[in-house]
C-alpha positions as CSV (number, residue, x, y, z in Angstrom):
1,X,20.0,-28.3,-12.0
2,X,20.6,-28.2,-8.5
3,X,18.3,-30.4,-6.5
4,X,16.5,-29.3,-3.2
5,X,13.9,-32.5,-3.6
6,X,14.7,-36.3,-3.5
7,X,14.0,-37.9,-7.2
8,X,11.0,-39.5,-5.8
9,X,8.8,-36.4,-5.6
10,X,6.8,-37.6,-8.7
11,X,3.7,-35.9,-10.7
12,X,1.6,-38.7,-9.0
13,X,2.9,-37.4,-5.1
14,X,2.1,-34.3,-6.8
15,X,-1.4,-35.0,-7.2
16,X,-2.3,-37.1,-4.4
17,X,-1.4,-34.3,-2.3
18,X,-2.6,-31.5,-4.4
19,X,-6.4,-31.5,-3.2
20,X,-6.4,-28.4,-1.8
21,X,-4.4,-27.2,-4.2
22,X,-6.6,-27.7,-7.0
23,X,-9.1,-25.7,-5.2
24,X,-7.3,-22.9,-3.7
25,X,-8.5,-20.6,-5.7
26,X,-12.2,-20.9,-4.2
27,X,-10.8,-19.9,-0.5
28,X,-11.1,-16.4,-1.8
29,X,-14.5,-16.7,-2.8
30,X,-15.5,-18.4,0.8
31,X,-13.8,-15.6,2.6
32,X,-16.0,-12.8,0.9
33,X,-19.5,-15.3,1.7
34,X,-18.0,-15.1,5.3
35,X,-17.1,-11.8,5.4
36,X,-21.2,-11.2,4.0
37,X,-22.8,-13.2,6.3
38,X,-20.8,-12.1,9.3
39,X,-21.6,-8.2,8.5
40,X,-25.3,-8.6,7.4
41,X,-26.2,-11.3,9.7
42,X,-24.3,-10.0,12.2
43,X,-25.9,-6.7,11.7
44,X,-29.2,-9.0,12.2
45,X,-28.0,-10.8,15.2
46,X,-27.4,-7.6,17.0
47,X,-30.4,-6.0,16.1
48,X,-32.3,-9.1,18.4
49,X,-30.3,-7.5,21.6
50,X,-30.6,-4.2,20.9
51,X,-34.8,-4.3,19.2
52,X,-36.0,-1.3,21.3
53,X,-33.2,0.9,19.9
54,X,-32.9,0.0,16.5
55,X,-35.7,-1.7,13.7
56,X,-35.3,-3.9,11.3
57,X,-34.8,-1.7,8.4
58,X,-31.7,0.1,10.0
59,X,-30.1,-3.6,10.6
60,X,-30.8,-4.4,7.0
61,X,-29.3,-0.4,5.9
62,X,-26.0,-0.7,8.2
63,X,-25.4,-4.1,7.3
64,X,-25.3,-3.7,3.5
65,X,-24.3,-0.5,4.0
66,X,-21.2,-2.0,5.9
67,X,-20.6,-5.2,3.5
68,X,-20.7,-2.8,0.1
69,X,-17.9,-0.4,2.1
70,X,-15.8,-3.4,3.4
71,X,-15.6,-4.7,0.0
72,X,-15.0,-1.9,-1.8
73,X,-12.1,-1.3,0.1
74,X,-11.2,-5.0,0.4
75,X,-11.1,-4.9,-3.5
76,X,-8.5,-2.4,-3.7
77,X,-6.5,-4.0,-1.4
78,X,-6.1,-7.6,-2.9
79,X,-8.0,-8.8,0.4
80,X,-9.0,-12.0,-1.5
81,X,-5.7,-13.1,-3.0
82,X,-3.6,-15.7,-2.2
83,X,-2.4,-16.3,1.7
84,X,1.2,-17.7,0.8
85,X,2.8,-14.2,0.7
86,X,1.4,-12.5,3.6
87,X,2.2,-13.4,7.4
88,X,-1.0,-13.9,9.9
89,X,-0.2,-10.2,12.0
90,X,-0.5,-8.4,8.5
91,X,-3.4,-9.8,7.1
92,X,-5.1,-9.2,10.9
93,X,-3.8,-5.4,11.0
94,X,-4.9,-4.9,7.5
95,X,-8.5,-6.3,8.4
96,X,-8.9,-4.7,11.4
97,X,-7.9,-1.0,10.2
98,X,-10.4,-2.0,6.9
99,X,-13.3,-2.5,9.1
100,X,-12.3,0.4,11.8
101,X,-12.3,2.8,8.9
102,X,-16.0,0.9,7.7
103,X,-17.4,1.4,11.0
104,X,-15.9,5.2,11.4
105,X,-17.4,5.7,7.8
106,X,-20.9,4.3,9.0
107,X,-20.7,6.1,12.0
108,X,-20.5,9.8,10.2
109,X,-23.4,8.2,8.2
110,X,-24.9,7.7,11.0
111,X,-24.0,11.3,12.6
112,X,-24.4,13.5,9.9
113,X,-27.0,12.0,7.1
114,X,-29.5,10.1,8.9
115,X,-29.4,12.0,12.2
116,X,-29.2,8.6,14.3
117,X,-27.1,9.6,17.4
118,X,-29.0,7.0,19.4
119,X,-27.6,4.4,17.0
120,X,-24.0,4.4,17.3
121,X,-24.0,3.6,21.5
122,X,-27.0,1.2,20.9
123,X,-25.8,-0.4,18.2
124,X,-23.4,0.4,15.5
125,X,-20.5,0.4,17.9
126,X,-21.1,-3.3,19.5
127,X,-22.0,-5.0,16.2
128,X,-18.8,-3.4,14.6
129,X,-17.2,-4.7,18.0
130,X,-18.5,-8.1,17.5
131,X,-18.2,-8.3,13.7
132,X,-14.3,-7.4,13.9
133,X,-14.1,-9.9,16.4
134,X,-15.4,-12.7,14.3
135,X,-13.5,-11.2,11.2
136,X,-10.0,-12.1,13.3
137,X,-11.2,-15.2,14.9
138,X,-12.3,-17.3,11.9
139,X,-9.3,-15.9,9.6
140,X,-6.8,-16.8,12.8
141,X,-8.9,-20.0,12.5
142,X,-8.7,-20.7,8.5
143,X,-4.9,-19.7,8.6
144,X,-3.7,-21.6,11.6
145,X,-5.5,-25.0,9.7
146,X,-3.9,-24.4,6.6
147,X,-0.7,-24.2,7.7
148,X,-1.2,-27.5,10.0
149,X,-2.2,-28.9,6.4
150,X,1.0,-27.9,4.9
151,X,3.6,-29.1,7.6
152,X,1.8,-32.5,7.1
153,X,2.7,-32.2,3.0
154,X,-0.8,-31.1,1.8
155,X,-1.3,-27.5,-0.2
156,X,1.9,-27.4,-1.3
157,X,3.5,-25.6,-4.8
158,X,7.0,-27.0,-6.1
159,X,8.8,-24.3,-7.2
160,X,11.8,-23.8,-9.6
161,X,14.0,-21.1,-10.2
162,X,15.6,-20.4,-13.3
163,X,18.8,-17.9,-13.3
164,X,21.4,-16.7,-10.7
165,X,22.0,-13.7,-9.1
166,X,20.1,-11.1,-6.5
167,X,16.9,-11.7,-7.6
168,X,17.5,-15.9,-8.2
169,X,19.2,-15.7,-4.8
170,X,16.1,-13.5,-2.7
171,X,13.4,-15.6,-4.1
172,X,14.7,-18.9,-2.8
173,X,16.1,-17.4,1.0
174,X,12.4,-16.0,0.6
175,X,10.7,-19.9,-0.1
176,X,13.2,-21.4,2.6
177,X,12.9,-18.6,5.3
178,X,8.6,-18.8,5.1
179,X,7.2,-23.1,5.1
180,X,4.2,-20.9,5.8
181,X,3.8,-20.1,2.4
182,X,3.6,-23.9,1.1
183,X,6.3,-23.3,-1.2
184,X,9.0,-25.7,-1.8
185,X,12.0,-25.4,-3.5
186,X,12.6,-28.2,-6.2
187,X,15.9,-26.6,-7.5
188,X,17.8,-24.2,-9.1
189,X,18.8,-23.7,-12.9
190,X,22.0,-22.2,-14.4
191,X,22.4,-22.0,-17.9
192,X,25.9,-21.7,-19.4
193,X,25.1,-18.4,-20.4
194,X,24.4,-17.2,-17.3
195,X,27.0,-18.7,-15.6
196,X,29.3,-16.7,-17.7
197,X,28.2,-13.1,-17.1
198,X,26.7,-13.6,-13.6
199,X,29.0,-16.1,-11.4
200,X,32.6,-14.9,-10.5
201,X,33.6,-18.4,-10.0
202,X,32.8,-21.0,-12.6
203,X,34.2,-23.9,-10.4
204,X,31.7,-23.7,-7.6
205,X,28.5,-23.8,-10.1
206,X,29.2,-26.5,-13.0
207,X,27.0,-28.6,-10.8
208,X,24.4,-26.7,-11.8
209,X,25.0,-25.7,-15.3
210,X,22.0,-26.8,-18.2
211,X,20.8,-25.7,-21.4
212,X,18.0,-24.2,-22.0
213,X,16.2,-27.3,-23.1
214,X,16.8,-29.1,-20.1
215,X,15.1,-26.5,-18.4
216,X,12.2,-27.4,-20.7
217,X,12.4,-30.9,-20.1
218,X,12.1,-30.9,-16.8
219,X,9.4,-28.1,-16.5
220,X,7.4,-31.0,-18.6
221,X,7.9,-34.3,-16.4
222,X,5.7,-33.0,-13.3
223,X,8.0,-32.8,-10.7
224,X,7.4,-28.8,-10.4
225,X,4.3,-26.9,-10.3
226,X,5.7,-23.1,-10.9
227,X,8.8,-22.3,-12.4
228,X,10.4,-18.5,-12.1
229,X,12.5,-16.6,-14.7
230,X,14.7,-14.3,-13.3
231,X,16.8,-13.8,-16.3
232,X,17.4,-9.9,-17.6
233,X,15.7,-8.6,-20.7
234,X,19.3,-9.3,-22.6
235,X,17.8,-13.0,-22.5
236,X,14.9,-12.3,-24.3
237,X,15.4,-15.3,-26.9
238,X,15.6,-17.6,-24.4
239,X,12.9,-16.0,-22.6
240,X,10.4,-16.2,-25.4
241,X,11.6,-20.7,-26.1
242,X,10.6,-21.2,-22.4
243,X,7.3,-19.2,-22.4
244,X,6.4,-21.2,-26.5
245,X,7.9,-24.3,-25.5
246,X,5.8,-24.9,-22.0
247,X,3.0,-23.5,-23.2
248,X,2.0,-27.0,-23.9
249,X,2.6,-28.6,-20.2
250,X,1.1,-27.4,-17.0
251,X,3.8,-25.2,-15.1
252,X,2.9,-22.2,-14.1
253,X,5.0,-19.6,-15.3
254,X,6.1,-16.3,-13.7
255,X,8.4,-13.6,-14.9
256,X,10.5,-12.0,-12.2
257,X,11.3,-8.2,-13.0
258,X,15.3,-7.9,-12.6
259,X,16.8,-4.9,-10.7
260,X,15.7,-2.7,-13.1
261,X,12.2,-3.3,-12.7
262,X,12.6,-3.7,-8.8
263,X,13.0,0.6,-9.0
264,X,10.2,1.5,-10.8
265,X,7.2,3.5,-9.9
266,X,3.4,1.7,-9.3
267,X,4.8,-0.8,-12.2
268,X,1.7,-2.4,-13.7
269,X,0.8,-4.7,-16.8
270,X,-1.6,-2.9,-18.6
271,X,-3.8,-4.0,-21.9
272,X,-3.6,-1.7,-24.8
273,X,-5.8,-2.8,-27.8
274,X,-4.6,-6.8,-26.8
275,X,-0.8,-5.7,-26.6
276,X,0.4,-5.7,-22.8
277,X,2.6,-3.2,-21.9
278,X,4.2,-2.7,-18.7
279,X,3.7,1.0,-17.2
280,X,7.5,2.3,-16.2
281,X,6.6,5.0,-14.0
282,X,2.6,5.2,-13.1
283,X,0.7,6.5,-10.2
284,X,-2.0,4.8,-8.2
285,X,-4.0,7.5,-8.0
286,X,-6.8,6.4,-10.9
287,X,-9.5,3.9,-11.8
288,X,-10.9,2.4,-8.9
289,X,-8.1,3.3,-6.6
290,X,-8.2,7.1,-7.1
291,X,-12.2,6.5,-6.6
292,X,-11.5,5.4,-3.5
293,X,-8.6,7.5,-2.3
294,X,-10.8,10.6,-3.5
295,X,-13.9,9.5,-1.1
296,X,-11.1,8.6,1.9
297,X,-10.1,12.4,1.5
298,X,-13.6,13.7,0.9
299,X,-15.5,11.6,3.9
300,X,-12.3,12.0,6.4
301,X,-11.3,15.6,5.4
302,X,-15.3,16.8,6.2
303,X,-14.9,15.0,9.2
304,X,-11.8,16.8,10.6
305,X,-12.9,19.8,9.4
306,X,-16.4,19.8,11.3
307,X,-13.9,19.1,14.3
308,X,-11.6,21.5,14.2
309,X,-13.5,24.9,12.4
310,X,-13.8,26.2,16.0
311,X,-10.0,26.0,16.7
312,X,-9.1,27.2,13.5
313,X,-11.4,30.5,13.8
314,X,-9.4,31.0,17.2
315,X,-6.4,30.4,15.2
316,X,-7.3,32.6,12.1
317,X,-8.1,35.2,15.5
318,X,-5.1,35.0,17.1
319,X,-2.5,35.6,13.5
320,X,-5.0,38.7,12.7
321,X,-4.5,40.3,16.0
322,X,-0.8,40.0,16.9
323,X,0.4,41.0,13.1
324,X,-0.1,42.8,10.3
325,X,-1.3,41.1,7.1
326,X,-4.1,38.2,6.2
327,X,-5.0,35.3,8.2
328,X,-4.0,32.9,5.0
329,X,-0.3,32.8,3.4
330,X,-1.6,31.3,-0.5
331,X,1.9,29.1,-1.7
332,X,2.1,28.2,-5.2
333,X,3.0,24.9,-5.2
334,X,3.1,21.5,-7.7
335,X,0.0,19.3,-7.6
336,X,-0.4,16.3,-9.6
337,X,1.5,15.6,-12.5
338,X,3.3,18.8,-11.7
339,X,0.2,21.2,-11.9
340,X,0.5,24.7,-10.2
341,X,-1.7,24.4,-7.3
342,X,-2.3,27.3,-4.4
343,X,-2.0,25.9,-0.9
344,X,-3.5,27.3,1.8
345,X,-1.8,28.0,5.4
346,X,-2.3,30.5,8.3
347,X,0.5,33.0,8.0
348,X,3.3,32.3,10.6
349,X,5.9,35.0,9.2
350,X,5.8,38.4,8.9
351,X,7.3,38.6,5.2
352,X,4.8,36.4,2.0
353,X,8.0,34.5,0.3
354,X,6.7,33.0,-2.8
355,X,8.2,33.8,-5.6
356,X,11.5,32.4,-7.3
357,X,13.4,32.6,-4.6
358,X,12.0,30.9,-1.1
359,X,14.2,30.6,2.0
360,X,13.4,27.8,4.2
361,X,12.7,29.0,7.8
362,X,15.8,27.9,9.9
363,X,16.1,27.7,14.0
364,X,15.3,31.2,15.6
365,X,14.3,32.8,12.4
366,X,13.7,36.2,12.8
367,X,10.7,36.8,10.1
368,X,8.6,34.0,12.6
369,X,6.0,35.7,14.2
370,X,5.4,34.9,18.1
371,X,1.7,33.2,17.4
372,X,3.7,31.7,13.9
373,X,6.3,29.6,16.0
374,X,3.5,28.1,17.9
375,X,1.9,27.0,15.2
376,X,4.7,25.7,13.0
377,X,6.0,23.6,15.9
378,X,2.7,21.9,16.3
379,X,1.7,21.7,12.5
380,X,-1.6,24.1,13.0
381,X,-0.4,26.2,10.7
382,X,-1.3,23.3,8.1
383,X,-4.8,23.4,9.1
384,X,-6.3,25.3,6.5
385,X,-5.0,22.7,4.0
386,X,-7.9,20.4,4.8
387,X,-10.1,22.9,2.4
388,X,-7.4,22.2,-0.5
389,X,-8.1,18.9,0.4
390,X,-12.1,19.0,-0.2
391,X,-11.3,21.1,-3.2
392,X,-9.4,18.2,-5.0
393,X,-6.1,20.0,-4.6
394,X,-4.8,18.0,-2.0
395,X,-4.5,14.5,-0.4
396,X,-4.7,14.2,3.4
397,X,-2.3,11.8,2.8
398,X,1.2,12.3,0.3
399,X,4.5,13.4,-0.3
400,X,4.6,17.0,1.2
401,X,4.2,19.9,-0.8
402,X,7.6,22.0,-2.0
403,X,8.0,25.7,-3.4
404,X,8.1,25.9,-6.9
405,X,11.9,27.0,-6.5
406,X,12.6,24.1,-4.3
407,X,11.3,22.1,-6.8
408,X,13.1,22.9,-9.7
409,X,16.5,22.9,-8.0
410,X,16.5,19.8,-6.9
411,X,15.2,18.1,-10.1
412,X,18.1,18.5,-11.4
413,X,19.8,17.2,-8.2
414,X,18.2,14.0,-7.1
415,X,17.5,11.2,-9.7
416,X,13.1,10.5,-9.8
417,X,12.3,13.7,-7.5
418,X,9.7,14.8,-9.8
419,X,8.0,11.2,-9.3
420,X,6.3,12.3,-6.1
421,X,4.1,14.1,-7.9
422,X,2.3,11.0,-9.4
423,X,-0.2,11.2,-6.5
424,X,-1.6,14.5,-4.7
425,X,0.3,16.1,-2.6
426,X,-0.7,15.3,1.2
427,X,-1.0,17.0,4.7
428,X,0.8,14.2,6.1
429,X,2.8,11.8,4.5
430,X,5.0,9.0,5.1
431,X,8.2,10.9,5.2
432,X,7.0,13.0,8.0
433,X,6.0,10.4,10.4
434,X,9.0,9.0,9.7
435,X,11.0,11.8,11.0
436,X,12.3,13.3,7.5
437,X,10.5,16.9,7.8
438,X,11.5,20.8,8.3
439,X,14.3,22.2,6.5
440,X,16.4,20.6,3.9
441,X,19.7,21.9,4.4
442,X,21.6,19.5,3.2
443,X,21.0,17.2,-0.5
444,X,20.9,14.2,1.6
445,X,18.1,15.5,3.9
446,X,15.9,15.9,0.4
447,X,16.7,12.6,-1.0
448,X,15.8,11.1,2.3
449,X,12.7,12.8,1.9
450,X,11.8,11.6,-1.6
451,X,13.0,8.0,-1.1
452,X,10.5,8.0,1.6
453,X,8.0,9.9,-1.0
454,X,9.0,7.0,-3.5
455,X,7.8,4.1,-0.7
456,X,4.6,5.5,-0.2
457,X,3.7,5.7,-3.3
458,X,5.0,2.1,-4.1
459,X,3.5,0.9,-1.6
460,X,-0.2,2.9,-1.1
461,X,-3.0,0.9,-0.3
462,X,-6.3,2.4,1.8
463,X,-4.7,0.8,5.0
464,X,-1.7,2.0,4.5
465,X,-3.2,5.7,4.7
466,X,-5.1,4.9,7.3
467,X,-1.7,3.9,9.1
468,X,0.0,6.8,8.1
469,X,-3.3,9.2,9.8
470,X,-2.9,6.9,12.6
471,X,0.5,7.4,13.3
472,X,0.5,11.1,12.4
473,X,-0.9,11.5,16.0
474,X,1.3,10.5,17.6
475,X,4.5,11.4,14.9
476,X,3.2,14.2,12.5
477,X,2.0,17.2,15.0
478,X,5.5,17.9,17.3
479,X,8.5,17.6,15.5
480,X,12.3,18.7,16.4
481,X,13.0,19.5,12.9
482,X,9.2,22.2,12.6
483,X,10.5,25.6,13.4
């Protein structure tokens, strides 16, 4: 094994520094008691300043009202999990787009069900002020203290890592490159077999070379507190002696997918009838997660569409007077899991392309109508979409919607394309912010396009939906590539 601690890192140093340790597990659950009292009795404290505009019971409704919002949406986004693997800026951006969306949510509550306009100016808006203020401060506060803790030698996890290669090699630049996290690197272990089909040159790693059961015996004396596997499946023997054999001692064990694993989609253990399985390719969009993506799109959606109905009946005006032929093109287009789906849009050509053969609009085309530029350059012709969206055909945010043609020509072309329809197809989506929209007139601009597709659904979380609407502003409207 190569060493990274001195041999007199013992079970007992261990222990008499593992206070916190012990009881990390209970930070999570005084986060969400501070998280309740600063919404509800914030809600409370606020109501004293602002009495002549608000009573009691409202300060009571908004602030469990906020609380049962925040952590439903906390709950979905692993809020409460461990600190060690996310930096201070995420976990503040994540909170403060989390309660932004809470307090926009209460807001329309606020608006549109209980008729309160009086309460958002005289209260709802500084208490949501004041709350997300608090929110930052006292995790800023919490974070800043455990890390003090940490560079002293308290809070800390021994780690070991068994295998070589890219995935052996990321996890410990990971430990050394973040103290933050309070992992330590106790060493590294190289089995012969490894050694002879990973390492190119046996010379520079003998140092390191064990057997399996030395791995085992030094998992048992104490001197490490996790120990990672990053060996491939063809090392499933060995594999299943480590997981028996220190099933008896107190490591904590973890299993570290291999390269394989690292390109699958929404990869999840899942229970069936006691046997775990591990889902290959899985979308995020169910249980409580597609609960909560569904009322995003519902409550949002309604929003923008009370905003924008007079714009779109100038709109729907404007393409009925300057051309022949309805106010709506209807595209057939794949939904989720590949379901036929209509799509609405305001016509912007002077031609209704959708059967087996669809030509992508191209610079100057002639079949754009005057009004039809306009509103393909600044994505209004996408407006009417935000109806698919209340009817469940659509997300307002997801991978982009293709013709039916498009999509099964480049199935064949572009390894996982038909994964991005694991999730609704959105109005905006990550590829578009990110500059990967318009015509596709070359393979590499589509696979672009669906390796972006691939991220976001990897990746999807509330906030990162929210980011995506955010930066759609400023991103998703003008574009060089919409013509």
């Amino acid at each position: 094994m190569m060493d990274y601690l001195s041999a007199g890192d013992t079970l007992r140093a261990s222990e008499a520094k593992g206070l916190l340790q012990r009881h990390s597990s209970h930070l999570g659950m005084a986060q969400r008691h501070l998280d309740a009292i600063l919404i509800i009795g914030g809600a409370l404290v606020m109501g004293r300043f602002y009495s002549t505009a608000i009573g009691l019971e409202w300060q009571v409704l908004y602030g469990c009202l906020g609380w049962i919002l925040y952590r439903a949406g906390a709950g979905t986004s692993n809020f409460y999990g461990s600190w060690r693997v996310h930096t201070l800026a995420r976990e503040l951006s994540r909170v403060g787009m989390l309660w932004g969306l809470v307090i926009a949510l209460v807001v329309t509550l606020a608006l549109f069900a209980f008729g309160r306009y009086h309460h958002i100016n005289g209260f709802l808006l500084p208490w949501g002020v004041a709350v997300g203020l608090g929110m930052l401060f006292y995790r800023s506060a919490l974070r800043v203290c455990l890390h003090r803790l940490r560079e002293m030698g308290f809070n800390i996890r021994r780690v070991a890592v068994v295998g070589c290669g890219t995935m052996a090699d990321r996890l410990i630049r990971d430990f050394e490159a973040a103290p933050w996290m309070g992992f330590r690197v106790a060493g590294q272990f190289v089995t012969r077999h490894t050694l002879q089909r990973e390492s190119d040159s046996p010379s520079e790693r003998l140092a390191r070379l064990r057997e399996v059961q030395e791995v085992i015996d030094y998992a048992r004396s104490g001197k490490i507190d996790r120990l990672y596997i990053t060996w491939g499946m063809n090392r499933e023997p060995d594999i299943r002696k480590l997981i028996e054999a220190l099933s008896d001692s107190t490591v904590s064990l973890y299993l570290v997918p291999d390269l394989l694993v690292a390109d699958l989609m929404y990869s999840r253990i899942e229970p069936v009838n006691g046997v775990l399985t591990v889902s290959i390719y899985d979308t995020p969009a169910q249980g409580p997660s597609g609960s909560l993506k569904r009322i995003e799109d519902i409550v949002v959606g309604a929003l923008i569409l009370s905003l924008i109905a007079i714009p779109m009946l100038v709109i729907a005006l404007a393409v009925k007077l300057t051309s022949k032929g309805p106010v709506f093109f209807k595209q057939k287009r794949y939904g989720l899991d590949g379901r036929s789906i209509e799509v609405y849009k305001f016509r912007s050509m002077k031609v209704m392309e959708n059967g087996d053969k669809v030509v992508q609009a191209k610079r100057g085309d002639d079949r754009i109508t005057p009004v039809g530029a306009f509103l393909r350059r600044t994505s209004l012709d996408e407006l009417p979409q935000f109806i698919n969206v209340l009817q469940g055909r659509m997300s307002i945010v997801g991978p982009r919607p293709h013709a039916v043609s498009h999509n099964e020509e480049y199935r064949g072309l572009i390894r996982g394309y038909m994964l991005r329809h694991k999730v609704k197809p959105g109005i905006t989506g990550w590829a578009q912010i990110n500059g990967w929209r318009g015509e596709t007139d070359t393979l590499e601009k589509m696979q672009k396009r669906v390796e972006f597709d691939h991220e976001y659904i990897r990746q999807w979380s509330l906030l990162f939906d929210l980011r995506i609407i955010f930066l759609t502003i400023f991103k998703g409207f003008i574009n060089k590539n919409a013509y």
